[in-house]
C-alpha positions as CSV (number, residue, x, y, z in Angstrom):
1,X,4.4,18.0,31.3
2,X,2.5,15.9,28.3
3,X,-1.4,15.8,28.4
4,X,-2.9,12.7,30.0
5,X,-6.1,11.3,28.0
6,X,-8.1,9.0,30.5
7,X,-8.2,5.4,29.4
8,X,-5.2,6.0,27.0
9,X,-1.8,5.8,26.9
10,X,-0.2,8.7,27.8
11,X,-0.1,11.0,25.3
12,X,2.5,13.5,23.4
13,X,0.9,17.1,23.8
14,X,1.1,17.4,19.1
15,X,-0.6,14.2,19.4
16,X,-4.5,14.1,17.7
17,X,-5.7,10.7,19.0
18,X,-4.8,8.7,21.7
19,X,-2.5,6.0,21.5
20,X,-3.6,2.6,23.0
21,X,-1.4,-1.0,23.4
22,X,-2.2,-3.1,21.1
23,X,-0.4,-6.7,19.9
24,X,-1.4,-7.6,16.4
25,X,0.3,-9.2,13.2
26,X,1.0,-6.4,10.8
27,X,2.5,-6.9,7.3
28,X,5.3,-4.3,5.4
29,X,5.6,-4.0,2.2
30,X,7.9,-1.3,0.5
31,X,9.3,-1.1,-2.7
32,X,13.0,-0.3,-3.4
33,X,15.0,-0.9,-6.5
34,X,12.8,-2.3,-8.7
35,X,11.5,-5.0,-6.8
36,X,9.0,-5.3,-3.4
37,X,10.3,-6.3,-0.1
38,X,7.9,-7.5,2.8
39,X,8.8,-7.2,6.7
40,X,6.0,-8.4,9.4
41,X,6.2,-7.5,13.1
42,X,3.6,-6.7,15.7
43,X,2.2,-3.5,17.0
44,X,2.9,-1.8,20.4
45,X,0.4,1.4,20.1
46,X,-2.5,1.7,18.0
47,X,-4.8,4.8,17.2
48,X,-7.0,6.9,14.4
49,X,-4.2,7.9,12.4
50,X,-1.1,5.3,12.9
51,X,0.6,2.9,14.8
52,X,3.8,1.8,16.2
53,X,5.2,-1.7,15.3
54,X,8.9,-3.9,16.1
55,X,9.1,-5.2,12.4
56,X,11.5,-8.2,11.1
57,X,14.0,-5.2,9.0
58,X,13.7,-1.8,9.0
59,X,12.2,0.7,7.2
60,X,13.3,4.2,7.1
61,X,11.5,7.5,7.8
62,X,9.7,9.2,5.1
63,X,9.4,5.9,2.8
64,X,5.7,5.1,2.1
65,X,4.8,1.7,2.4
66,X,1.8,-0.1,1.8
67,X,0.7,-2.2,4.9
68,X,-1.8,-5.1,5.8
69,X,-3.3,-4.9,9.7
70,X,-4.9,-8.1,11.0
71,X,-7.2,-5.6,13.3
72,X,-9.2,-7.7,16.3
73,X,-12.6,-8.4,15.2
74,X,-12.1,-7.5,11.6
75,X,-12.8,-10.8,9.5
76,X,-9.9,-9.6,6.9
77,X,-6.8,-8.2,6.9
78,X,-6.5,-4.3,6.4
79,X,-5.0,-3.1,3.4
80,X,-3.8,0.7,3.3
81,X,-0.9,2.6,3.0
82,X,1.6,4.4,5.5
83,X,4.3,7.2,5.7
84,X,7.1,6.3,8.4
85,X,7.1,8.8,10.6
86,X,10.5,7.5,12.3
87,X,12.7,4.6,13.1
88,X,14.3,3.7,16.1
89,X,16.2,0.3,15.6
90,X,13.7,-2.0,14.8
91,X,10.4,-0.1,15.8
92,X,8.9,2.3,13.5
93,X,6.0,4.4,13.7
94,X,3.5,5.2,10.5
95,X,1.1,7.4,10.1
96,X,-2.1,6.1,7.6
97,X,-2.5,7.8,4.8
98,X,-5.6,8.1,2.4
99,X,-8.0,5.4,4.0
100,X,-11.5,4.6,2.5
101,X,-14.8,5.4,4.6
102,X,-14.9,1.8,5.5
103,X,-11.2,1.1,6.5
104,X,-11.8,4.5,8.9
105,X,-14.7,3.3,10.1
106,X,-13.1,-0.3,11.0
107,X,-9.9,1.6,12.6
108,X,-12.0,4.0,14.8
109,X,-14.2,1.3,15.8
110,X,-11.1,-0.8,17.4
111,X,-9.8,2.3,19.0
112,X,-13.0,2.9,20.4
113,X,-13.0,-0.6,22.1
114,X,-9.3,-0.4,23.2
115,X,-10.6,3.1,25.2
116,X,-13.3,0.6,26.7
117,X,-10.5,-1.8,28.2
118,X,-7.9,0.8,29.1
């Protein structure tokens, strides 16, 4: 039986942070043979260290990808990048990679408020 975090999603026992719903615009951008190639989509789960999004084409596990997040209550867009943890048709979860102290800061702060409303 999986470990149950109040005010979260259920969560996956190898799991380090909650997962929370969350609908936002996210941006894909990976680059394959010589040239860029963008996907959008919208999240499903949000948390510290990744996210779960249905994208517009798919992107396969273990590419890195450099993303943009239009987090709630963030005046701009989130730039960072993102190993793809897996695929499942059209939804694919990332992990974050290197973040800077203030894209950290901005990420926790969200999840923080989505444990508020949960």
């Amino acid at each position: 039986m999986g470990d149950t975090i109040p005010n979260s999603v259920p969560s996956h026992p190898a799991r380090r942070f909650p997962r929370y719903p969350l609908d936002m615009k996210v941006v894909v951008n990976v680059f394959r043979d010589g040239k860029t190639i963008s996907f959008w989509g919208r999240s499903t789960e949000f948390a510290e260290d990744g996210l779960s999004a249905t994208l517009t084409g798919e992107v396969e596990a273990g590419e890195v990808v450099s993303m943009e997040l239009s987090l709630p209550h963030v005046a701009f867009p989130v730039k960072l990048r993102a190993l793809v943890r897996y695929r499942h048709g059209l939804r694919h979860g990332v992990e974050f990679l290197a973040r800077s102290a203030e894209q950290h800061r901005a990420i926790r702060e969200v999840c923080e408020s989505l444990a508020k409303t949960a």
